[in-house]
Backbone as CSV, one residue per row, in Angstrom:
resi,resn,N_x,N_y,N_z,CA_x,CA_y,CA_z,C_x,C_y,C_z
1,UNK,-28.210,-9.044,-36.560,-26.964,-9.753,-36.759,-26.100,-9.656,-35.514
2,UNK,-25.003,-10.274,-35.264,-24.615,-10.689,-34.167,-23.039,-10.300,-34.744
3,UNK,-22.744,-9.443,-34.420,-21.361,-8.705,-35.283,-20.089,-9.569,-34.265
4,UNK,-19.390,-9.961,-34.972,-17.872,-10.268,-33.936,-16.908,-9.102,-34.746
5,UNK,-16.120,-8.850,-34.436,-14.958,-8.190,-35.019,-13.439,-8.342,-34.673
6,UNK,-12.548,-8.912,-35.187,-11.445,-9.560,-35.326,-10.583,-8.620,-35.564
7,UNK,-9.486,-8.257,-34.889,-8.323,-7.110,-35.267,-7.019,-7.741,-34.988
8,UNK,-6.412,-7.507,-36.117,-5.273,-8.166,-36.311,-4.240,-7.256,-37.092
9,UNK,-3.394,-6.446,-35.812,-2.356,-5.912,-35.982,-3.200,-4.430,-36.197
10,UNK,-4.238,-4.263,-35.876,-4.836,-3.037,-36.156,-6.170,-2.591,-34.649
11,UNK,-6.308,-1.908,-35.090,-6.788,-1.004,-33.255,-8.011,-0.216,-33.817
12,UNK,-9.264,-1.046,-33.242,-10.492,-0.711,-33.820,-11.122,0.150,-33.145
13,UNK,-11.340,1.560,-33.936,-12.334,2.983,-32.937,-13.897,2.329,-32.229
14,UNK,-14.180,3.371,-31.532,-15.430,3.579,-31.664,-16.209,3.597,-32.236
15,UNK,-15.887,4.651,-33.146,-16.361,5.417,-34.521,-16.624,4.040,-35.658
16,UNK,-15.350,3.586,-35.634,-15.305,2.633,-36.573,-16.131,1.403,-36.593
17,UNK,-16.045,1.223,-34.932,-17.236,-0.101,-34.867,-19.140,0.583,-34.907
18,UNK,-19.084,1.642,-34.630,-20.350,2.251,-34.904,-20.823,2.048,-35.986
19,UNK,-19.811,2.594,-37.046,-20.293,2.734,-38.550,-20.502,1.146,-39.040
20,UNK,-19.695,0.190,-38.338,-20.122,-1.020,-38.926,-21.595,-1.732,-38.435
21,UNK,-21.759,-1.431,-37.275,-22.772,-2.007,-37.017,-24.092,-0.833,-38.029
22,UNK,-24.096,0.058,-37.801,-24.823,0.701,-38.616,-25.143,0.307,-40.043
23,UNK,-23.960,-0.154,-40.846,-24.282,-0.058,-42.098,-24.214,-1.658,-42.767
24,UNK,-23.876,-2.777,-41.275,-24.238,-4.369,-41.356,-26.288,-4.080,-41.191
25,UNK,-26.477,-3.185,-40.431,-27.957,-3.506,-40.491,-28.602,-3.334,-41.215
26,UNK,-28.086,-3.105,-42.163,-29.035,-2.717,-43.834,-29.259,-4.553,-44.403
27,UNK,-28.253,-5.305,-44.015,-28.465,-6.798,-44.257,-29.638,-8.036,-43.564
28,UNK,-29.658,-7.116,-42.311,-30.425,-7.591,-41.653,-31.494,-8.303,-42.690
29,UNK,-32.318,-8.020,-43.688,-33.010,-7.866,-44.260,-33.455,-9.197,-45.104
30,UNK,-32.564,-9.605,-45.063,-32.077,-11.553,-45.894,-31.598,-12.058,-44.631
31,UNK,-31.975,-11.767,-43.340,-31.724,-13.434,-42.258,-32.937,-13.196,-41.438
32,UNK,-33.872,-13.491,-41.725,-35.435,-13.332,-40.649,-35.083,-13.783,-39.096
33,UNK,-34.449,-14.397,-38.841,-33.802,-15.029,-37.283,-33.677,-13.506,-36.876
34,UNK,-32.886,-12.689,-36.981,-32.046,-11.582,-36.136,-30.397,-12.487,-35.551
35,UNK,-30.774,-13.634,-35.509,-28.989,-13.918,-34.798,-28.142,-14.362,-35.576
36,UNK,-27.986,-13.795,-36.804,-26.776,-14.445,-37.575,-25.632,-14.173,-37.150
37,UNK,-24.917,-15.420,-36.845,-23.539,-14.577,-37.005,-22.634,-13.706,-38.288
38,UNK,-22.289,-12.724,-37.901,-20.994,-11.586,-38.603,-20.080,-11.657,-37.828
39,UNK,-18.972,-12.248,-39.141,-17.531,-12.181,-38.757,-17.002,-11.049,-39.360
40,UNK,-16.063,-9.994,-39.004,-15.336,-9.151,-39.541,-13.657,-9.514,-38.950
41,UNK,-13.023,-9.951,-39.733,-11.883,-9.586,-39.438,-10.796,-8.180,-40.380
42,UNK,-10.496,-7.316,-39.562,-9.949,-6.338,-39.830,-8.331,-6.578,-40.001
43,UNK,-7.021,-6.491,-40.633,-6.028,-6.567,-41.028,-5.108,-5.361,-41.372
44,UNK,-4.145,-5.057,-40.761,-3.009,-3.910,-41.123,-2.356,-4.999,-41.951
45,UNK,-1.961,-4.181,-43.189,-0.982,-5.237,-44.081,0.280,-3.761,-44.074
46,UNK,0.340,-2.972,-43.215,1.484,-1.811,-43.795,0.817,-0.780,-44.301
47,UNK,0.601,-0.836,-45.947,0.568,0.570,-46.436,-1.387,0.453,-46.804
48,UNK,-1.529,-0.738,-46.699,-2.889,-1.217,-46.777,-3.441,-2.015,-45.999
49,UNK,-4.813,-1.998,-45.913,-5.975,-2.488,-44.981,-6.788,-3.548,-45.745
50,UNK,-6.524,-4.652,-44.756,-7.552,-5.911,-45.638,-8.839,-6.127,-44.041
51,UNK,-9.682,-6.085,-45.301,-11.046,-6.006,-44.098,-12.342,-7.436,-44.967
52,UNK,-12.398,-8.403,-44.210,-13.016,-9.737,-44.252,-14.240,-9.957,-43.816
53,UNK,-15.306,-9.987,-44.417,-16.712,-10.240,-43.631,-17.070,-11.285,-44.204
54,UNK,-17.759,-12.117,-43.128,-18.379,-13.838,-43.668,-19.229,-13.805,-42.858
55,UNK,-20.489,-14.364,-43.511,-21.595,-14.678,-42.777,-21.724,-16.102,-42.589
56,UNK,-22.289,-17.031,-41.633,-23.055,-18.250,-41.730,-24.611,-18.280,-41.461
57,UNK,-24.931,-18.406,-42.691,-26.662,-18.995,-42.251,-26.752,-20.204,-42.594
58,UNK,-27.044,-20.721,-41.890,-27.607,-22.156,-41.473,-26.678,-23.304,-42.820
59,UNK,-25.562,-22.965,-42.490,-24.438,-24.017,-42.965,-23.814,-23.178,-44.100
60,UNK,-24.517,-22.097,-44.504,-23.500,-21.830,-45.777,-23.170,-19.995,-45.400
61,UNK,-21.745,-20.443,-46.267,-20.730,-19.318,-45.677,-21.329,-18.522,-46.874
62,UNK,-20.906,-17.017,-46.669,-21.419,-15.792,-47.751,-19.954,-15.100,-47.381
63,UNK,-19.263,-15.064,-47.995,-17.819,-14.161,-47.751,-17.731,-13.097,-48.841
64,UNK,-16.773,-12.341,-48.031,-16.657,-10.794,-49.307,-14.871,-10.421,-48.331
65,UNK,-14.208,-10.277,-49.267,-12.588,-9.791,-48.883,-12.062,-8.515,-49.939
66,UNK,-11.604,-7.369,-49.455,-11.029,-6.349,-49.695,-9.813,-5.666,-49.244
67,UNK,-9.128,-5.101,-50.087,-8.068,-4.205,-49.636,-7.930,-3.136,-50.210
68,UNK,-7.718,-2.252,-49.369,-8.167,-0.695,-49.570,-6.839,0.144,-48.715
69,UNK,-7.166,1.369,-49.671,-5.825,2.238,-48.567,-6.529,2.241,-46.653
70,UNK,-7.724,2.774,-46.723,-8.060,2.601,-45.332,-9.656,1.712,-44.982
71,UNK,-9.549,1.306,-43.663,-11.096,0.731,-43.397,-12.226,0.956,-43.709
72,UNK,-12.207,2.830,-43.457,-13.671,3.374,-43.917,-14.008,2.796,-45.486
73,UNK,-12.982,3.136,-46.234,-12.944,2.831,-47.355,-13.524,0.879,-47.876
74,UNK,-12.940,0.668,-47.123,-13.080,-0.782,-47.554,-14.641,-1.657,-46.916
75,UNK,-15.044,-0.822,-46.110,-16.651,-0.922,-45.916,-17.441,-0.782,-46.933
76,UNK,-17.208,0.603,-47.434,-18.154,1.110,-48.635,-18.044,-0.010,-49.890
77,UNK,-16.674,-0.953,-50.058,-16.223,-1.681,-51.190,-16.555,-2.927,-51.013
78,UNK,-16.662,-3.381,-49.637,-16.794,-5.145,-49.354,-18.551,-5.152,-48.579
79,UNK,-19.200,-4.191,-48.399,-20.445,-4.393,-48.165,-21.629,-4.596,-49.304
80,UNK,-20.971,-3.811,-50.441,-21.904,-4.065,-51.218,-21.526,-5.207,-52.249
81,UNK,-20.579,-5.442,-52.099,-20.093,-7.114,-52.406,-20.964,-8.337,-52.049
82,UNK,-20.791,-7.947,-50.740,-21.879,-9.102,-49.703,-23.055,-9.233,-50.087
83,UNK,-23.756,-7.618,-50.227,-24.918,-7.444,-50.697,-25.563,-8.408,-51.883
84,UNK,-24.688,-8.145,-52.851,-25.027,-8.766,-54.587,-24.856,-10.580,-54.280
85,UNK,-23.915,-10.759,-53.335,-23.790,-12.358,-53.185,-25.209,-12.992,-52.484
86,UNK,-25.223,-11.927,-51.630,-26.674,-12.125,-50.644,-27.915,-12.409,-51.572
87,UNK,-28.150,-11.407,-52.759,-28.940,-11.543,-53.461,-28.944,-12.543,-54.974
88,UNK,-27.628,-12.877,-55.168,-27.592,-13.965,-56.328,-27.847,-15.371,-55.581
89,UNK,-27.346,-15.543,-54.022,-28.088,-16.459,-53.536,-28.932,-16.850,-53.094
90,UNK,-29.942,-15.876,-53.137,-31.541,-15.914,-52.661,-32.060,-16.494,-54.317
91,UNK,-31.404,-15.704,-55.162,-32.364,-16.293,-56.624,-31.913,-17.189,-56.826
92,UNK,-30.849,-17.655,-56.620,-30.905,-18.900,-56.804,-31.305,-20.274,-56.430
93,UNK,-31.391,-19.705,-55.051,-32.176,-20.439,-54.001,-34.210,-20.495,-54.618
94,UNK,-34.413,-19.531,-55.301,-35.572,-19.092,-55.492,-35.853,-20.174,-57.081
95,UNK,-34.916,-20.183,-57.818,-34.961,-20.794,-58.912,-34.644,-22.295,-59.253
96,UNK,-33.883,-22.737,-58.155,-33.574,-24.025,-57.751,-34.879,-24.629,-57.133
97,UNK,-36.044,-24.153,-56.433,-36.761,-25.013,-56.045,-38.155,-24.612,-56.429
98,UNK,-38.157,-23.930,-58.271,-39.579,-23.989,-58.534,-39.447,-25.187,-58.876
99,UNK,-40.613,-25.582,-59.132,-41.298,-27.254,-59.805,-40.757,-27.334,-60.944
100,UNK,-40.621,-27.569,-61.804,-41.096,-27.693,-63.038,-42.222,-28.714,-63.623
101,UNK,-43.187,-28.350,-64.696,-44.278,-28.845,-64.663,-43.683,-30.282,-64.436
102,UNK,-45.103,-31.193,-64.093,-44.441,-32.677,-64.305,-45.049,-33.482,-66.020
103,UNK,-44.043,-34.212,-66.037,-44.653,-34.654,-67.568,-45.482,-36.031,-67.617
104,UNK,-45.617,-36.357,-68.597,-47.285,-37.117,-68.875,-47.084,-38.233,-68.303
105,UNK,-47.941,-39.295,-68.765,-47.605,-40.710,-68.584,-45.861,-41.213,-68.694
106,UNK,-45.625,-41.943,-67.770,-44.410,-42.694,-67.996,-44.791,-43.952,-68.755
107,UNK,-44.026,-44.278,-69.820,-44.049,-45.921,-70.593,-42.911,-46.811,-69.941
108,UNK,-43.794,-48.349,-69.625,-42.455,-48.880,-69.318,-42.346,-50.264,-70.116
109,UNK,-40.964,-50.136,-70.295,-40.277,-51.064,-71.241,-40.200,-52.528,-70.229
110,UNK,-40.818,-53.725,-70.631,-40.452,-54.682,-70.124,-39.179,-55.463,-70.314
111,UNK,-38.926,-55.418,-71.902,-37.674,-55.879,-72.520,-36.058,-55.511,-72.513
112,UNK,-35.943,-54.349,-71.253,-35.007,-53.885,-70.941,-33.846,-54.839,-70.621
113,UNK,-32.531,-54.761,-70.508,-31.535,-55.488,-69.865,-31.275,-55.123,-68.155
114,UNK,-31.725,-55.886,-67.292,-31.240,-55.138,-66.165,-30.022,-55.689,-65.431
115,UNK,-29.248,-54.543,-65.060,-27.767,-55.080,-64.464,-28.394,-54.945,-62.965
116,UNK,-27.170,-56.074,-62.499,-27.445,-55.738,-60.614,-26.681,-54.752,-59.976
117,UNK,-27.221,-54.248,-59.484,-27.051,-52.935,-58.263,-25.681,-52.727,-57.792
118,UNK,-25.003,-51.882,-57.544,-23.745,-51.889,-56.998,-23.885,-50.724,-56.204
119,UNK,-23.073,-49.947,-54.840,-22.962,-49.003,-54.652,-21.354,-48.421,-55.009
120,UNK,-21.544,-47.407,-55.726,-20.943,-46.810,-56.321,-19.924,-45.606,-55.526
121,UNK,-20.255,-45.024,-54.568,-19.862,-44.413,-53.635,-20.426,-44.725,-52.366
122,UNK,-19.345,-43.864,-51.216,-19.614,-44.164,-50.194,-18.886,-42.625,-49.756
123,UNK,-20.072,-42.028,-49.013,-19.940,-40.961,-47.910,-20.835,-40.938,-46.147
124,UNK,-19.277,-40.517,-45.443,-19.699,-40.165,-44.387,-19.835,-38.692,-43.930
125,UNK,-20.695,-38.666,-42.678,-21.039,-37.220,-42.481,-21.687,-37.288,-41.246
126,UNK,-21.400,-36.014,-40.600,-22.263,-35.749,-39.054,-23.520,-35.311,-39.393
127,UNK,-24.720,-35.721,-38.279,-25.841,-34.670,-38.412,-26.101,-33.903,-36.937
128,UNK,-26.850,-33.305,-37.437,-26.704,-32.116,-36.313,-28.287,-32.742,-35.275
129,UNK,-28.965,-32.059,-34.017,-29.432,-32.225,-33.556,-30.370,-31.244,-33.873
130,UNK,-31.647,-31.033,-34.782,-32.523,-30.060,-34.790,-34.172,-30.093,-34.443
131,UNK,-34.968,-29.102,-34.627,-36.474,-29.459,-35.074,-36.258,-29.834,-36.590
132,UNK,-37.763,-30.664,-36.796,-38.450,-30.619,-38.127,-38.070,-29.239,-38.921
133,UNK,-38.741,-28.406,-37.936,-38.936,-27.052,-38.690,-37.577,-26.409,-39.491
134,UNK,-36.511,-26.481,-38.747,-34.698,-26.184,-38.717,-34.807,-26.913,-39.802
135,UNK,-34.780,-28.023,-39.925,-34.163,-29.168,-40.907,-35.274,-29.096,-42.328
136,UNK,-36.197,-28.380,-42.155,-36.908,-28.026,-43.028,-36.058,-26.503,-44.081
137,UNK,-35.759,-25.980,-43.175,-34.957,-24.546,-43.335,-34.036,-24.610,-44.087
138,UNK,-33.013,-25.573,-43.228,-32.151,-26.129,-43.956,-31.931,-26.643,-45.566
139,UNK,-33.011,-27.492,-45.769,-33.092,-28.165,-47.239,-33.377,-27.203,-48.140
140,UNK,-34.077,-26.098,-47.575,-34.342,-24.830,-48.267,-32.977,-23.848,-49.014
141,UNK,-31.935,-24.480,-48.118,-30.915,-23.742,-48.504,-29.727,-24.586,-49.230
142,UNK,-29.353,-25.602,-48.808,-28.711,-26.439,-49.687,-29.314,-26.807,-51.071
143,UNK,-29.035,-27.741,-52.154,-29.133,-28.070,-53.105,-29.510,-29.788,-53.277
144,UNK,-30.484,-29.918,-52.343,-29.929,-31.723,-52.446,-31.693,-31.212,-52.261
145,UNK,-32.367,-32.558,-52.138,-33.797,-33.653,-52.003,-34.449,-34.070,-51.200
146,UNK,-33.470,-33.845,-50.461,-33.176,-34.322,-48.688,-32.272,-33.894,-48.151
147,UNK,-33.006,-34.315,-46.755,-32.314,-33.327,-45.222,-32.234,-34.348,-44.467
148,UNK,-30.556,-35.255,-43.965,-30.862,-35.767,-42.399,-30.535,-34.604,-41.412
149,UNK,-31.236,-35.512,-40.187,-30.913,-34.919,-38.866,-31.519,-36.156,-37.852
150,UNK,-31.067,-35.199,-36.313,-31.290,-36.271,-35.507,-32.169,-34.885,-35.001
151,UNK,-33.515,-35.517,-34.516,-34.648,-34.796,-34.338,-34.618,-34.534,-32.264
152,UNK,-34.702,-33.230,-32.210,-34.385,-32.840,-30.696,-35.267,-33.535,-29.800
153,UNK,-36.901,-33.573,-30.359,-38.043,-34.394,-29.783,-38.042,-35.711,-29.409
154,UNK,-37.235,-36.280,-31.041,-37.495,-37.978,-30.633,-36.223,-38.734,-30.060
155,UNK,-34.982,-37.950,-30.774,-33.808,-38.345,-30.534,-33.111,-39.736,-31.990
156,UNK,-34.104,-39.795,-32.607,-33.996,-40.498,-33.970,-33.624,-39.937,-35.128
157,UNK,-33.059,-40.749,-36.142,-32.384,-40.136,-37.164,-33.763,-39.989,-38.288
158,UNK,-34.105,-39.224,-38.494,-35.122,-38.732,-39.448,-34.839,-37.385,-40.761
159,UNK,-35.465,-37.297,-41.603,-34.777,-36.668,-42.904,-36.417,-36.389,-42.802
160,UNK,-35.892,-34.808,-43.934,-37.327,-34.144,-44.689,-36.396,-34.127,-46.069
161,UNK,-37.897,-34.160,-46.702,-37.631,-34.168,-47.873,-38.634,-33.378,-49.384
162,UNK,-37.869,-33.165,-50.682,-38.891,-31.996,-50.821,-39.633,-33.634,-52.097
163,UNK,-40.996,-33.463,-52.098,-42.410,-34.001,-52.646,-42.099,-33.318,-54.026
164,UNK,-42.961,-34.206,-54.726,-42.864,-33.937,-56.284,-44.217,-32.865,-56.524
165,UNK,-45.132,-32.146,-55.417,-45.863,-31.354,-55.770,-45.402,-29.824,-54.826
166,UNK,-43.636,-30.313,-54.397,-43.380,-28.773,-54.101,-43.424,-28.564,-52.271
167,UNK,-44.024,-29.461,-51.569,-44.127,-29.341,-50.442,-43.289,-30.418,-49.951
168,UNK,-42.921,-30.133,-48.717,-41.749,-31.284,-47.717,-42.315,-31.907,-46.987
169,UNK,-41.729,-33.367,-47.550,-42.336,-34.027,-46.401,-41.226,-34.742,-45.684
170,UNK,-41.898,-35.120,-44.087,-40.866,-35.737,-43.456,-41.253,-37.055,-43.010
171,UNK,-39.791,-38.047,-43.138,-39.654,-39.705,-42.898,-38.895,-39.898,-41.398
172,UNK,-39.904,-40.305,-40.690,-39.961,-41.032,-39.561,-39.661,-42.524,-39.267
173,UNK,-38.164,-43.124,-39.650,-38.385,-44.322,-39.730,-38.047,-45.146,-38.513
174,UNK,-38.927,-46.524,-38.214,-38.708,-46.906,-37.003,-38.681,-48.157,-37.022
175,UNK,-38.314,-49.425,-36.117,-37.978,-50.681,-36.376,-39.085,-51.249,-35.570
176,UNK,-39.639,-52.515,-36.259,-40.947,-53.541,-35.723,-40.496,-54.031,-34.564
């Protein structure tokens, strides 16, 4: 992890940044990269200490906030905070993208009424510049079907996407 530490109105030891890096590397453990960023911002409020850690992996924030009579203290209280968030979002991440079986034959109704098409919403949004592989990563962690991006190789706007047997595939689209 890639620790920053933020002090605001407060004057951070040695000691103190030791013990954090020490006891952030127990997290290490849920970001396979090694370079996540860790934010800590540290806070004198007076008679109490507010101490802030947020992580970003690959677009999504993991935050944990405490206030405690002192810092040491508020390590032991907002790390294992992080911890349990770290791990309700891995299962969920884990449970969001089993399969579920697929079901039988589809029947189709010819006699249906069909209305014409409208778009119903409209969103804009940046994409980022990645590999396949990144943008593969990515979809892994959000909640959606699909992934755009603009691909570092081709320089085209291309999306992965997850297949109805569980594996991703990616759309390369290009003009005649």
């Amino acid at each position: 992890m890639k620790l920053e530490i933020v002090a605001k109105n407060y004057r951070v030891s040695d000691r103190l940044e030791r013990i954090l890096e020490g006891k952030t590397k127990r997290l290490d453990k849920y970001f396979p990269d090694g370079g996540t960023p860790c934010k800590i911002v540290m806070t004198d409020l007076g008679r109490q200490c507010k101490m802030e850690i947020s992580i970003n992996f690959h677009g999504t924030y993991i935050r944990s906030e405490v206030v405690g009579d002192t810092m040491y203290y508020n390590i032991d209280n907002c790390l294992p905070k992080l911890e349990r968030q770290l791990i309700k979002h891995r299962e969920k991440l884990n449970q969001t993208y089993r399969m579920p079986a697929l079901p039988g034959e589809y029947e189709f109704v010819s006699d249906v009424d069909v209305t014409p098409l409208s778009i119903a919403k409209t969103k804009r949004f940046a994409v980022e510049r990645m590999s396949a592989i990144e943008a593969a990563e990515n979809l892994e962690l959000v909640d959606h079907d699909f992934y755009l991006f603009v691909n570092d190789e081709t320089g085209n706007v291309e999306a992965v996407y997850r297949r109805k047997d569980g594996t991703i595939g990616l759309l390369q689209p290009y003009v005649d």
